[in-house]
N, C-alpha and C positions, 0 to 999 in steps of 0.2 A: 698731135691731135689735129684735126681737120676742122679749123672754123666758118670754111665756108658755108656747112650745113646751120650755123647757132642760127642766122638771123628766121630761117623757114622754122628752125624748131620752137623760137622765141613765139612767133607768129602762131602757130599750132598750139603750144603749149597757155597762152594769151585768149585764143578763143574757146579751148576747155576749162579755161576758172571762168569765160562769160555765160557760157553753159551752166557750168553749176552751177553759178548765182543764180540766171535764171530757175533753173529747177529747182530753189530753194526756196524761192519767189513764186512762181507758179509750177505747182505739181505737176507730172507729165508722164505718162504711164511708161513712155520708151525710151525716156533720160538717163536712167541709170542703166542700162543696156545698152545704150551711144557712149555715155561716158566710158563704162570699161572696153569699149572695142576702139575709143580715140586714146584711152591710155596706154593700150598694148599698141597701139602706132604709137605714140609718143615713145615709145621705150624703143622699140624699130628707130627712131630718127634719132634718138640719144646714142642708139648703137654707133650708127654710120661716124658721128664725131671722134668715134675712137681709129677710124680706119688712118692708119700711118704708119712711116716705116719700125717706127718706135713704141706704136700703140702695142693694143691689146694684140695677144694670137689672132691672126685673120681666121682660123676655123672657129675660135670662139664666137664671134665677132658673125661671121656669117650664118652660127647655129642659129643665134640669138633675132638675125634680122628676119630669116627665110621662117624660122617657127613662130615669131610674131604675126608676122603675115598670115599667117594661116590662120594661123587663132582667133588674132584678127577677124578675118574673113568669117570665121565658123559663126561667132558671134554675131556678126551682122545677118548672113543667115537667120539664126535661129531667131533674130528679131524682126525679119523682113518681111514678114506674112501670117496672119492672121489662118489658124486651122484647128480643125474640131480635136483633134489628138490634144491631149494635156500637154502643157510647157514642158514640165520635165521629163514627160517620154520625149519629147522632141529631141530634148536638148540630150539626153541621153544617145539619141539613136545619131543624132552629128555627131558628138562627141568619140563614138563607136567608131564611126566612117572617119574622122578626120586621123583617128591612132597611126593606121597604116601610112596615110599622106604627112603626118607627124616625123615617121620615121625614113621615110625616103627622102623627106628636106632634108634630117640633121644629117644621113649617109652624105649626102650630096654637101652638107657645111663640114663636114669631116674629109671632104674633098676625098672621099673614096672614089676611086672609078674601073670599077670592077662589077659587073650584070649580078655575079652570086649573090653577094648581101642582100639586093633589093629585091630578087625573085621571093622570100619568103615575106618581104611586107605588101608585094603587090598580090602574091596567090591569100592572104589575108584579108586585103581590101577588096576581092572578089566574092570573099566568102562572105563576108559582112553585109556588102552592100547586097548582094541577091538576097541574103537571110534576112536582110533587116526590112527592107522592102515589104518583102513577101509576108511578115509577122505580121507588121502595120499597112499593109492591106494599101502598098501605095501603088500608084496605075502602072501597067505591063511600060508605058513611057518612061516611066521615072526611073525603073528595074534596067532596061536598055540603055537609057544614058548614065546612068552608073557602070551596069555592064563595058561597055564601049568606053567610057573614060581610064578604066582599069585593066582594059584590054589594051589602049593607047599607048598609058603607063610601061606595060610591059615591056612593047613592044618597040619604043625608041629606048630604052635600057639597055635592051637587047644589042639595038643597033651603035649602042656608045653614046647616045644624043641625051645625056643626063640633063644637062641645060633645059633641053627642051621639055624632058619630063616634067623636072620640077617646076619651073614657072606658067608653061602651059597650065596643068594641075591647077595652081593659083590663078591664072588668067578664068579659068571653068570656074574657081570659087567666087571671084566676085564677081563674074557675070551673070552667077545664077543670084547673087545677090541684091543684083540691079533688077534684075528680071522681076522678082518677089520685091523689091520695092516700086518699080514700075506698077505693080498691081494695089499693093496697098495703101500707099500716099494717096490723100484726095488728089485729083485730077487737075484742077485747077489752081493747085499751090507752086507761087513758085519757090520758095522751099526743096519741092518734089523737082523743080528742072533741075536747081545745084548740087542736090544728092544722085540723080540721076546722072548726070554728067559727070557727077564727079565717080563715081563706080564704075562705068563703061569706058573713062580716060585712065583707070586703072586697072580695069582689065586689059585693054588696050597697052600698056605700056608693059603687063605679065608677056601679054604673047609676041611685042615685038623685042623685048629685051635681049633673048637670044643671038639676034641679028643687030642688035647696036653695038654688043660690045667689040664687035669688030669693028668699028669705025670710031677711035679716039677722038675723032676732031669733033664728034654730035656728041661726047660727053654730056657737057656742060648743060647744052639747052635738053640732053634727056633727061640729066639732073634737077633739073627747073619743075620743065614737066611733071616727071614722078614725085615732086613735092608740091604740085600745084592741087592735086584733086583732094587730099587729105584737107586742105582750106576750103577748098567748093562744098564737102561734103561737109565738114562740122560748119560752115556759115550758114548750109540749106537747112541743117538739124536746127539750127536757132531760130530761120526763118520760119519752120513747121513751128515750132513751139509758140509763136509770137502770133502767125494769123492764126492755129487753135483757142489765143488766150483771146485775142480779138473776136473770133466768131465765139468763144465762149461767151464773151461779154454782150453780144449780140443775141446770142439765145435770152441770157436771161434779164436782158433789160425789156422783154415782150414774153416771158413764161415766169410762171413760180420756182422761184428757187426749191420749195420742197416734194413739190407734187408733180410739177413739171409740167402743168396745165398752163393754159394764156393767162397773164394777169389781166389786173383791171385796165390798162392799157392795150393789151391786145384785144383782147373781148372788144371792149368800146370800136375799135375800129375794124371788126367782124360784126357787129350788129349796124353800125353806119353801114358798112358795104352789102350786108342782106337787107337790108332795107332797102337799099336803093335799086337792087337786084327786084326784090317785087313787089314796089313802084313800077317795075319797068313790065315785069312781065303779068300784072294785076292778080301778084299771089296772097296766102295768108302766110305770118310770119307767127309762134310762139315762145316770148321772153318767160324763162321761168328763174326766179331765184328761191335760194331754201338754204336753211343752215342745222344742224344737229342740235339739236336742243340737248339740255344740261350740259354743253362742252366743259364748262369751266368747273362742276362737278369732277369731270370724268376726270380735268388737267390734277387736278387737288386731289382727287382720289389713288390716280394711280402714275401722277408725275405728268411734265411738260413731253416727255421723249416717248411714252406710250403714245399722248393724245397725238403727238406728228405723229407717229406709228398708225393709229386710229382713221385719222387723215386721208394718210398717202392711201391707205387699204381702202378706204370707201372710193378716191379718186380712181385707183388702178379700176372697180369694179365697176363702177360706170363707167368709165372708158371702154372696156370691155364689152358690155354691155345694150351700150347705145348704140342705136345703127349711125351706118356713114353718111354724113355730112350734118351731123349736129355737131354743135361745137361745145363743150364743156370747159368751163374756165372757173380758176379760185379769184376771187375777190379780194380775200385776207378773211384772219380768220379762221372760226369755220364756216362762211360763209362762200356759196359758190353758185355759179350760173348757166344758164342752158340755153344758146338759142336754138330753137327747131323750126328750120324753114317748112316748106311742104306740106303745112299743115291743114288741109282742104275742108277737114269737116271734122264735126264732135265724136265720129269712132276713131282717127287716125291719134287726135289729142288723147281719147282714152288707153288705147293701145300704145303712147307712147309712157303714161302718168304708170301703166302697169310694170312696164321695162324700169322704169326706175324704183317703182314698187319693190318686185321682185330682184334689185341689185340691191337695193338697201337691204332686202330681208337678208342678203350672204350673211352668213356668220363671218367674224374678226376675232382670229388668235392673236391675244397678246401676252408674250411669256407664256403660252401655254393654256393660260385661260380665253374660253368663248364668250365674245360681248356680242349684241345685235345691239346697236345704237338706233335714238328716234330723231325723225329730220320734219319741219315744220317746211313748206312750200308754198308760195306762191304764181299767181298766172297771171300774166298780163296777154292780150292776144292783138296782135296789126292785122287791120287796122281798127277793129272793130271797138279799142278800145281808146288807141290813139295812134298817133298816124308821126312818130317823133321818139328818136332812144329815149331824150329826158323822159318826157311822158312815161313812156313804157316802162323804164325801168322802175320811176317814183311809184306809179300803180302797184307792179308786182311786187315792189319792196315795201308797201303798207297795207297789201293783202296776207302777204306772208308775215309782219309782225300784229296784224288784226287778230290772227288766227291761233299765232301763240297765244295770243292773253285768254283765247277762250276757257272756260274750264275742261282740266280733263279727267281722267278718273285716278285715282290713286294708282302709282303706280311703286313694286317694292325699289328698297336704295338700289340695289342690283340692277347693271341695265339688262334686263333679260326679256323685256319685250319689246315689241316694235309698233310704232304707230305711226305713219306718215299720214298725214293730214293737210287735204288741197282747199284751199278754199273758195 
């Protein structure tokens, strides 16, 4: 056995149990997708330990490294970019393409070296990749560099240059790999540099491989190398997962966890800042609050997990709904707030009380049944009422519960009608 490989694989193997901890601890949509493409390298680098004169069959030994790789690869692929096609066409259609490159590694780990075998898995992977392109409607660019990769293929086979076929092949795999992660990683993670880096030092080590193994004496340090970016890349996967949980944690210490709207603490420091906006340019500013009367009816009547349901669907519709640059925010609750700058005169405030009108009025499926819910509101207006958030907000929040207490007309249990009421 070869123990010079244990200490990189101990190391590897070390930072994908840190990984699944983490994704055990915070969820991650492309965790269990990184996991199985660092396991199938882990299995790759458990290979190599077997390589000695005593070991395993070296053909076995090199089926098993050359088709990890790839698999490998194909997996990161189909994780590397976000596209409107479903996952499992996706992964269907790599799966397809990768069969033929499947079968020219294991010829090449069976250490054949003979053109005939491979000719029927490269006129395969010709047929596929034009046909599969062309089904899934992917660009006349992506059909030519398939094209031209499998023309490649052939054609150093041709020439005896197996070597080159095959790792090249995989050098093409993870660099389109890198390429789709270059796009889909945020921009400013760096996370994104040591996955980045680490994919392009492993493409990079696919295409120079041919030409190292002639030089005995760069073994070693090429050995280092080729197990240096399997680290880069599962330390950057952590890194991503960590500043996500971190800006997660930032989203929602300034939005609603349910609705997704600003909390009470964003709002607050969105109506400091329009206020001070006009202060400065001597505008009129409208703070509205209002909350869905009978909520806690509705929570009793038809459970807590409809009324979020009821919730989120009245928030999505005034979001929707309201033009650009009001700000809508939950409070807690069912209580929620509006500020609407630009408010110049008494037709712009009407035209806006009707936009909310008319979102309250939407119908709300829950389980299948139609409710129209009623929402009680108030108005406070800058400056003309006060010239200060406190102020403003206390006003509008004892207009709008003035208004509740007024009497209304009978209405049945069923909420099936709609009344908003401004006072």
């Amino acid at each position: 056995m070869n123990y010079a490989f244990l200490p990189d694989l101990s190391a590897l193997a070390i930072l994908i149990v840190i990984l699944l901890l983490m994704r055990k601890r915070h969820p991650h949509e492309q965790a269990d997708i990184w996991l199985l493409g660092l396991l199938i390298t882990l299995v790759e680098s458990c290979a190599h330990i077997f390589y000695s004169n005593n070991g395993m069959p070296d053909r076995i030994l090199h089926i098993i490294v050359l088709d990890c790789y790839l698999i490998a690869g194909v997996v990161f692929t189909w994780d590397a970019r976000r596209h409107p096609v479903p996952s499992r066409i996706r992964l269907i259609y790599l799966a397809m393409n990768a069969l033929p490159l499947l079968a020219v590694n294991t010829l090449y780990g069976l250490h054949i070296y003979k053109p005939l075998p491979y000719f029927p898995a490269v006129a395969v992977g010709i047929v596929i990749a034009v046909g599969s392109s062309l089904y899934l409607h992917r660009t006349w660019l992506v059909t030519i560099i398939h094209l031209s990769g499998w023309i490649a293929i052939g054609a150093l086979v041709y020439y005896g240059e197996y070597r080159q076929a095959v790792y090249w092949s995989l050098c093409g795999v993870y660099a389109i790999a890198g390429v789709k992660y270059l796009h889909r990683l945020p921009r400013h993670s760096t996370g994104r540099l040591a996955i980045l880096t680490g994919f392009f030092i492993w493409a990079l080590c696919f295409f120079v491989h041919p030409f190292i193994v002639h030089y005995r004496a760069y073994a070693d340090i090429a050995s280092h190398v080729w197990n240096m970016q399997k680290t880069l890349i599962t330390i950057g996967m952590i890194l991503v997962m960590l500043e996500e949980q971190v800006s997660s944690n930032q989203w929602l210490a300034l939005h609603d966890y349910l609705t997704g709207l600003p909390n009470r603490r964003s709002f607050e420091t969105h109506l400091n800042q329009a206020l001070v906006r006009c202060r400065r340019v001597n505008d009129h500013l409208a703070l509205l609050i209002f909350d869905l009367d009978g909520f806690k009816k509705i929570n009793d009547a038809l459970g807590h997990q409809a009324g979020d349901e009821i919730l989120c669907k009245v928030a999505r519709n005034l979001r929707e709904d309201l033009p650009p640059g009001n700000i809508l925010a939950r409070l807690g609750g069912d209580e929620f707030t509006l500020i609407a700058p630009d408010i110049k005169d008494d037709l712009a405030l009407t035209e806006l009380l009707f936009k909310i009108q008319t979102s309250i009025r939407r119908p709300i499926f829950v389980n299948g049944q139609q409710y129209i819910v009623t929402a009680s509101l108030g108005i406070a207006i800058y400056p003309d009422d006060a010239d200060d958030a406190t102020k403003l907000l206390s006003i509008a929040d004892q207009r709008m519960y003035a208004f509740k207490q007024r009497p209304a007309p009978p209405a049945p249990i069923e909420i099936d009608t709609i009344s908003v009421r401004f006072s």
